[in-house]
KEBAVO-926650 format. One record per atom (N, C-alpha, C): atom name; x negated, y negated, z negated; residue number from 1. Coordinates in steps of 0.05 Angstrom, whole numbers. Each point is the difference from the previous one (the first is absolute). Example, Ala and Ser with C-alpha at 12.3 -4.5 7.8 and 13.67 -1.06 7.14 Angstrom:
! KEBAVO-926650
> name_c1_c2_c3_resi
> N_-264_114_-156_1 .
> CA_18_-24_0_1 .
> C_-18_-24_0_1 .
> N_7_-21_14_2 .
> CA_-16_-24_-1_2 .
> C_15_-22_-14_2 .
***
This chain:
! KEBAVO-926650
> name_c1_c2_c3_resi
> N_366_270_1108_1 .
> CA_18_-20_-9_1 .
> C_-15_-23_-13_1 .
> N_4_-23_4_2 .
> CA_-14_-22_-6_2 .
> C_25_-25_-7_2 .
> N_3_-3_-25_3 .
> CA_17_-21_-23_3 .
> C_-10_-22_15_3 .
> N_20_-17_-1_4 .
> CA_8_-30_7_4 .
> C_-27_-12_-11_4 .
> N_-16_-18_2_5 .
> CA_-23_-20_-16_5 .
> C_20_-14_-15_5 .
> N_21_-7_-3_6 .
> CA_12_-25_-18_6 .
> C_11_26_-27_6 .
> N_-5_20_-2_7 .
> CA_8_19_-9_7 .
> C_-18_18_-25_7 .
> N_-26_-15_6_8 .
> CA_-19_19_-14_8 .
> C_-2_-16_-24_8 .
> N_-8_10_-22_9 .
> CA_-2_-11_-32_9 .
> C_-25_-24_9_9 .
> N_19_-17_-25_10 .
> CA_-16_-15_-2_10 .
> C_-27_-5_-9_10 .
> N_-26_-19_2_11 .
> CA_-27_5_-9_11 .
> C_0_-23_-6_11 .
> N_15_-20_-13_12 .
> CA_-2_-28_-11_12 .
> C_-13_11_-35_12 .
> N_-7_-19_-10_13 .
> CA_-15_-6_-31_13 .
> C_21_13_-11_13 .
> N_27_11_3_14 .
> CA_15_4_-21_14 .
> C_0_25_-23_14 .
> N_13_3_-29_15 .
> CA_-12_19_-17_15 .
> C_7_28_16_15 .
> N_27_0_16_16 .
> CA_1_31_4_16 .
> C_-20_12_17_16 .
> N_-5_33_-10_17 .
> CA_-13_16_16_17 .
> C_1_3_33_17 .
> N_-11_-11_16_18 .
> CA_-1_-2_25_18 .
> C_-1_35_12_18 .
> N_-1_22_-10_19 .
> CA_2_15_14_19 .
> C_22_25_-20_19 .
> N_24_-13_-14_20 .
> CA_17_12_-10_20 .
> C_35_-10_7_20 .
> N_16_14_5_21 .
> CA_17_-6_14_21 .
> C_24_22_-16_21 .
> N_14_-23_-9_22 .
> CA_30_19_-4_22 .
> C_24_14_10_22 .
> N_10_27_1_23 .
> CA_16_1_25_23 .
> C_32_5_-14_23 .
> N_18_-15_18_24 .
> CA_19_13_-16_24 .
> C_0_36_8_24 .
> N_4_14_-9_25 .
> CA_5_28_10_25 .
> C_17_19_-13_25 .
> N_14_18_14_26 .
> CA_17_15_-1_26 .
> C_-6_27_1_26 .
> N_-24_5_18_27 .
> CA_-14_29_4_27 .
> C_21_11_25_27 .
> N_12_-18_8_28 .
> CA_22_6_28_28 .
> C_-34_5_19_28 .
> N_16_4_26_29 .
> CA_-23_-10_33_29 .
> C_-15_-22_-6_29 .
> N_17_-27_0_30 .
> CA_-11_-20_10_30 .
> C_-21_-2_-29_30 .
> N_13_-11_-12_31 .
> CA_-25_0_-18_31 .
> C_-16_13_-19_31 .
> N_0_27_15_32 .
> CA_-26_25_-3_32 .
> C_-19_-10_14_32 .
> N_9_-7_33_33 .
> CA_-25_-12_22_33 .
> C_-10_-19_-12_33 .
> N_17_-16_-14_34 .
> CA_-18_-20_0_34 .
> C_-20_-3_-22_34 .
> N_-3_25_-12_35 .
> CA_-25_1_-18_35 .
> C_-27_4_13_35 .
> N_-3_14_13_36 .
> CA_-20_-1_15_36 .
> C_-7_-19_26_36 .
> N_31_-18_10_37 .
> CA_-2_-9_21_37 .
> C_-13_-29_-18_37 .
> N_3_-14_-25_38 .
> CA_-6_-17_-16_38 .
> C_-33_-4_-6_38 .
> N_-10_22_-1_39 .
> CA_-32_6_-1_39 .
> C_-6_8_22_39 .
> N_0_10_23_40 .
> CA_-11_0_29_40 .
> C_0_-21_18_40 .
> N_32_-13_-8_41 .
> CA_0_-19_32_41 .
> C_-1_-25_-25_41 .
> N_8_-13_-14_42 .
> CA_-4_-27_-14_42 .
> C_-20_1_-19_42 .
> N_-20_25_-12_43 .
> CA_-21_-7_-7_43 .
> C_6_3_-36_43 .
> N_16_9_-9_44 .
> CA_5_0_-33_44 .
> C_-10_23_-7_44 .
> N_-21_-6_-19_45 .
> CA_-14_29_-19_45 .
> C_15_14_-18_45 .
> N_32_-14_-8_46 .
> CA_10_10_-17_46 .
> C_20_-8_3_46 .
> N_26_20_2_47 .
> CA_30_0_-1_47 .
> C_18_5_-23_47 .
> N_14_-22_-5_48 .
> CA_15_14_-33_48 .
> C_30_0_10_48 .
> N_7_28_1_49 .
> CA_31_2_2_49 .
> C_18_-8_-26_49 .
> N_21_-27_15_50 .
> CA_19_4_-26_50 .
> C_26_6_6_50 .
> N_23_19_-8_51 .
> CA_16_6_0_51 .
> C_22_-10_-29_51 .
> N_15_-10_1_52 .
> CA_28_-14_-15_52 .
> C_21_10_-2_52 .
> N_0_8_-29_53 .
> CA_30_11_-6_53 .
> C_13_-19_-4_53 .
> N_29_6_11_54 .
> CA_13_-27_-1_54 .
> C_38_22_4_54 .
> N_-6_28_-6_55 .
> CA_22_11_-19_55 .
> C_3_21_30_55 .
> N_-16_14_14_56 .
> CA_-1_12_22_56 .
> C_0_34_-10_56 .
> N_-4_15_12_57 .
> CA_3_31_-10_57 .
> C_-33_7_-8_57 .
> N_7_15_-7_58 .
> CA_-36_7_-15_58 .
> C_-10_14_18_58 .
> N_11_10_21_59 .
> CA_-14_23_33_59 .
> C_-11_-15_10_59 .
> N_7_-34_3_60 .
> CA_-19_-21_9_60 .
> C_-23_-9_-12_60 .
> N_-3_-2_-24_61 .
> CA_-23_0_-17_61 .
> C_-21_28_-1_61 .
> N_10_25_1_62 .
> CA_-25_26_8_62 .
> C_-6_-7_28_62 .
> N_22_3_14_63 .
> CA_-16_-7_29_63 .
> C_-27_-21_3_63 .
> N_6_-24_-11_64 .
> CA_-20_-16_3_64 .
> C_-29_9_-17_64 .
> N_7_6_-25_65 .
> CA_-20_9_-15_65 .
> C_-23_30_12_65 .
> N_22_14_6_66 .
> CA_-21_19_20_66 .
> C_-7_-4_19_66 .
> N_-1_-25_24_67 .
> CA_-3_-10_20_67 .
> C_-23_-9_-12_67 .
> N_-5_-22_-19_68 .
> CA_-15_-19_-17_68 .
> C_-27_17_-3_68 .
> N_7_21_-16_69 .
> CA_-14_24_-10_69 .
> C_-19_12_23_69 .
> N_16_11_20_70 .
> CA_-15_6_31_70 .
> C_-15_-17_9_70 .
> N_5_-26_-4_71 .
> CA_-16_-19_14_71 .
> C_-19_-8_-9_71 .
> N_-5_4_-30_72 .
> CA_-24_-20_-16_72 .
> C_5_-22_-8_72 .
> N_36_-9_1_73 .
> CA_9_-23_-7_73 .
> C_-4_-11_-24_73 .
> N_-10_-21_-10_74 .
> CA_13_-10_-20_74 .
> C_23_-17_-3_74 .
> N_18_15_-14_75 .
> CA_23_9_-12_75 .
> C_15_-9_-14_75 .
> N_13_-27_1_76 .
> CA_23_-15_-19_76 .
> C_22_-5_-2_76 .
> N_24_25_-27_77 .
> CA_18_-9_4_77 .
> C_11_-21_-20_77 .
> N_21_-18_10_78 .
> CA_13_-20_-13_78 .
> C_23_-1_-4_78 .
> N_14_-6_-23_79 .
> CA_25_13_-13_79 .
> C_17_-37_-4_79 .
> N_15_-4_28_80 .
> CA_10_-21_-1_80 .
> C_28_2_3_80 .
> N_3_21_-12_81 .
> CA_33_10_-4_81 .
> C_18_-26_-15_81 .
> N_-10_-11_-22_82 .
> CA_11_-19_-15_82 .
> C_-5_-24_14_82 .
> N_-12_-6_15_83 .
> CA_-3_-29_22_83 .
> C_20_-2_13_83 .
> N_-6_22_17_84 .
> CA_27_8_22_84 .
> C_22_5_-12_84 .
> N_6_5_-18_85 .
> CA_20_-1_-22_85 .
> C_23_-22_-5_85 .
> N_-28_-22_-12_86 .
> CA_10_-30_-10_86 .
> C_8_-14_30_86 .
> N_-24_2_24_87 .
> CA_-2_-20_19_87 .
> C_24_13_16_87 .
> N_9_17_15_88 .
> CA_20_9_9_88 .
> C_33_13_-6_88 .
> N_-10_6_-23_89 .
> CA_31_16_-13_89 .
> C_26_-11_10_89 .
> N_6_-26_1_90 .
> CA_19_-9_7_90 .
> C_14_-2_20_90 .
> N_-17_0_16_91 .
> CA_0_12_33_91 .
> C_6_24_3_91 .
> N_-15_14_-7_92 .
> CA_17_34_3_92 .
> C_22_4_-8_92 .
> N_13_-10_-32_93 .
> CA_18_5_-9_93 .
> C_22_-9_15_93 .
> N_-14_-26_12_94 .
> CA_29_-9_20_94 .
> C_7_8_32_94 .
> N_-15_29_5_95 .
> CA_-5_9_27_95 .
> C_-6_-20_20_95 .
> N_-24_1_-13_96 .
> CA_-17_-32_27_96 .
> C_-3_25_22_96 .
> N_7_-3_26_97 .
> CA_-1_11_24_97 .
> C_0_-14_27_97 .
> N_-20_5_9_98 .
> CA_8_-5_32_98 .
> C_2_12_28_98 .
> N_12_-1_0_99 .
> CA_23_16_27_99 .
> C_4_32_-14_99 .
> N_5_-18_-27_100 .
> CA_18_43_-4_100 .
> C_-32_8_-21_100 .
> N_-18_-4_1_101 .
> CA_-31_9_-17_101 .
> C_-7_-12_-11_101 .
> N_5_10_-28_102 .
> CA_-16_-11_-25_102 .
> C_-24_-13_3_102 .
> N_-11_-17_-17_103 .
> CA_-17_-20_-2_103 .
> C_-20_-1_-16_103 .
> N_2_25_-9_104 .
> CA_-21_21_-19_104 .
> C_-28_-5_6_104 .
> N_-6_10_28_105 .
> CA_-29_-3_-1_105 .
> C_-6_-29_14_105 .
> N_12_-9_10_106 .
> CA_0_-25_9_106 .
> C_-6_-22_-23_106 .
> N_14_1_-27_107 .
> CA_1_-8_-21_107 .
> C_-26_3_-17_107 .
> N_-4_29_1_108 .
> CA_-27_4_-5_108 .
> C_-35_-3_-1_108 .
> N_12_-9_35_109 .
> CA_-28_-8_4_109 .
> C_-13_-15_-12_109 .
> N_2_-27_-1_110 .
> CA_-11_-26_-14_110 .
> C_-7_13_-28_110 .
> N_14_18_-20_111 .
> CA_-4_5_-22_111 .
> C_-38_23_0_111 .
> N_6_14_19_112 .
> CA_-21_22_8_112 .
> C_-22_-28_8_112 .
> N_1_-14_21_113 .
> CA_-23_-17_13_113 .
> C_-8_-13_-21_113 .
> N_16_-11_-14_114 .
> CA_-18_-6_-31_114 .
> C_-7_12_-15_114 .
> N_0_22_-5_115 .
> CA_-14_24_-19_115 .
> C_-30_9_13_115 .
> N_10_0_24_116 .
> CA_-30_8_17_116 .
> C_-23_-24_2_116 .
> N_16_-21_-5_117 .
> CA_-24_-31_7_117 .
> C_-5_0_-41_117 .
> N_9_0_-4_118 .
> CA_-8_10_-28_118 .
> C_-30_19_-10_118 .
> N_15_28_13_119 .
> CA_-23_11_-1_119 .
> C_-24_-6_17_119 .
> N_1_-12_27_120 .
> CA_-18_-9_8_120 .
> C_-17_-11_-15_120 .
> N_9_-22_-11_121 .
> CA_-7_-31_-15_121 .
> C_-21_17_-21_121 .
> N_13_14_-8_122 .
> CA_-13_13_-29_122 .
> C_-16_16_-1_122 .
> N_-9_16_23_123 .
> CA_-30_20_16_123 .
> C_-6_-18_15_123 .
> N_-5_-31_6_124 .
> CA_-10_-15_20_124 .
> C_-8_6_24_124 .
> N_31_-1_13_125 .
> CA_-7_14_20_125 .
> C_-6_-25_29_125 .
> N_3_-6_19_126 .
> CA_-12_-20_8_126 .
> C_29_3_31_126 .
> N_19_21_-9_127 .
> CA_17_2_22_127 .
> C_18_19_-4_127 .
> N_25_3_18_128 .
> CA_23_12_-15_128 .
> C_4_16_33_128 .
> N_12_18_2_129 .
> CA_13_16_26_129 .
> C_25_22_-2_129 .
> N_13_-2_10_130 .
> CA_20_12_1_130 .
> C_0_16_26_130 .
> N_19_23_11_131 .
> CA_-1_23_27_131 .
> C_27_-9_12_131 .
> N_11_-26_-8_132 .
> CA_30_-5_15_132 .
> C_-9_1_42_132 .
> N_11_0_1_133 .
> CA_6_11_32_133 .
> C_1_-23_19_133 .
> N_15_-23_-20_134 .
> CA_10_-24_23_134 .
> C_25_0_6_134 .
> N_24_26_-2_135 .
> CA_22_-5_4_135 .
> C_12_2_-9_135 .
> N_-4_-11_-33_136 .
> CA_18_-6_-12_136 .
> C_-6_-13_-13_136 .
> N_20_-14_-28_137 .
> CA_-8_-25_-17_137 .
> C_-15_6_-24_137 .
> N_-9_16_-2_138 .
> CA_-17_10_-25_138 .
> C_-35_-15_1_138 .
> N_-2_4_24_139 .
> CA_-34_-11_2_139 .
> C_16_-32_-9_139 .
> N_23_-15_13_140 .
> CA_4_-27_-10_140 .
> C_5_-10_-24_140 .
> N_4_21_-18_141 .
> CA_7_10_-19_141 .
> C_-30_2_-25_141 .
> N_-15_10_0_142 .
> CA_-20_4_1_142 .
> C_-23_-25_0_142 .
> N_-1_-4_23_143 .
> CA_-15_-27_12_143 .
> C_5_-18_-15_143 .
> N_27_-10_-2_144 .
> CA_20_-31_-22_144 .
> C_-20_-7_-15_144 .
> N_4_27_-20_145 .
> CA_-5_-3_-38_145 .
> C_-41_-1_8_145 .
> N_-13_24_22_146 .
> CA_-26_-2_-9_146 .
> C_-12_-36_16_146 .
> N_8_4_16_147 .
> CA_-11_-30_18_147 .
> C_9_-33_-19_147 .
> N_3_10_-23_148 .
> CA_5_-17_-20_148 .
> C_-27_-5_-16_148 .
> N_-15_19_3_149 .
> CA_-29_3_-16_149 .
> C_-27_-2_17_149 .
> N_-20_1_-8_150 .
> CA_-30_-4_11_150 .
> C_-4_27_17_150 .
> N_7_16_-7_151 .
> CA_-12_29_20_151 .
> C_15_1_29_151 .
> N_-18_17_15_152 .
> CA_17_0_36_152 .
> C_12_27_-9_152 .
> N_17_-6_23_153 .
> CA_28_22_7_153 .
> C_-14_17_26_153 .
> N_-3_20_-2_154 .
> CA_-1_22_11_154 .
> C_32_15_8_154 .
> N_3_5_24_155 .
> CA_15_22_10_155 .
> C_-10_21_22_155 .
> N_-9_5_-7_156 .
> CA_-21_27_25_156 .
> C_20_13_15_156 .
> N_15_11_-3_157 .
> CA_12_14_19_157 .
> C_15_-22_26_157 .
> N_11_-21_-19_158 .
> CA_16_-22_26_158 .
> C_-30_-10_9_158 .
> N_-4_-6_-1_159 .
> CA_-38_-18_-4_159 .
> C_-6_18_23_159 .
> N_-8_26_7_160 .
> CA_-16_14_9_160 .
> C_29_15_21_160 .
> N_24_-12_2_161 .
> CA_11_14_19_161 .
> C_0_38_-3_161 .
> N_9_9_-25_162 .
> CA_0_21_-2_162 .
> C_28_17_14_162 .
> N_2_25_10_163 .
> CA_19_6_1_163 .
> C_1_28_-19_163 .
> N_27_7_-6_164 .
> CA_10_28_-29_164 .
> C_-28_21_26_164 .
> N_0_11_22_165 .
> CA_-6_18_13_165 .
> C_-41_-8_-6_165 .
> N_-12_-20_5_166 .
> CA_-23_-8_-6_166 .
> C_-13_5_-34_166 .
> N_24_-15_-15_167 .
> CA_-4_0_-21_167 .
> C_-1_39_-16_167 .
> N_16_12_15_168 .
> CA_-7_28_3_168 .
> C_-27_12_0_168 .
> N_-3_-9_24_169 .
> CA_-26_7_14_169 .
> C_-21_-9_-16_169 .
> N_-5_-26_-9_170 .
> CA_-24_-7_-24_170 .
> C_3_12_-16_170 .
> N_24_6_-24_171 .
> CA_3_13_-16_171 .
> C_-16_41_6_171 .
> N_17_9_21_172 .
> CA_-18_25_-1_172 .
> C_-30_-2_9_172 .
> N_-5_-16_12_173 .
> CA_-35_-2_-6_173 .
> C_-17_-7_-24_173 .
> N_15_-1_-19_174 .
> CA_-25_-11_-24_174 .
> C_20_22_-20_174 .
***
């Protein structure tokens, strides 16, 4: 597998670490692969998972943490329960929905993509990635808030044409 060239971190004069890269992560498939797919195929010596509470069940938080743990991850969670709080409340309260489905995580996102460019910013990291797929609005979601800042956007799995059955298959080899 060989990443896009418009895709690889940047090597301009700038302060962040050219071979550290933030991911959003969940400890789901996609972005389990992409811890190792982040240091083999784009070249980063170091991956910092961040995961965002933003008022989700706590079975999503061990999952990721023992995923994190298995992997050698370093490991950040962020407690943006009161962001997502202030920035959204009003919306939920007034059943923001479309076609019938809450607007919950949809709402969410932007609040998470800035917690994670955050932590980027603050371990200087030199680039941000997320395991969105492409078919849906989350990677656009995502992209908005970080493509607002100096670091590149990483998506490895859409980037690299992954499929759930491949992404398998890498996963049980390592």
């Amino acid at each position: 597998m060989t990443p896009p060239t418009d895709s690889a971190p940047s090597t301009d004069s700038t302060p962040q670490s050219t071979d550290r890269v933030a991911l959003a992560f969940s400890g789901g498939l996609d972005t389990t692969v992409c811890v190792p797919l982040l240091k083999e195929e784009y070249g980063f010596d170091e991956v910092i998972g961040v995961t965002v509470d933003v008022g989700q069940p706590d079975a999503e938080f061990a999952e990721a943490e023992e995923t994190a743990t298995a992997l050698g991850l370093d490991h950040h969670v962020v407690d943006a329960r009161e962001t997502f709080a202030e920035t959204c409340l009003d919306s939920v309260r007034a059943n923001a929905t479309y076609q019938g489905y809450p607007l919950g995580t949809a709402l969410a996102r932007p609040v998470i993509a800035q917690s994670i460019l955050d932590v980027a910013l603050a371990q200087n990291c030199a680039a941000l990635a997320h395991g969105c797929t492409g078919k849906g609005n989350d990677q656009l979601r995502f992209e908005t808030v970080w493509r607002g800042s100096d670091l590149d956007v990483i998506a490895p799995v859409r980037e690299l044409g992954l499929t759930r059955e491949v992404e398998q298959e890498y996963a049980a080899e390592r």
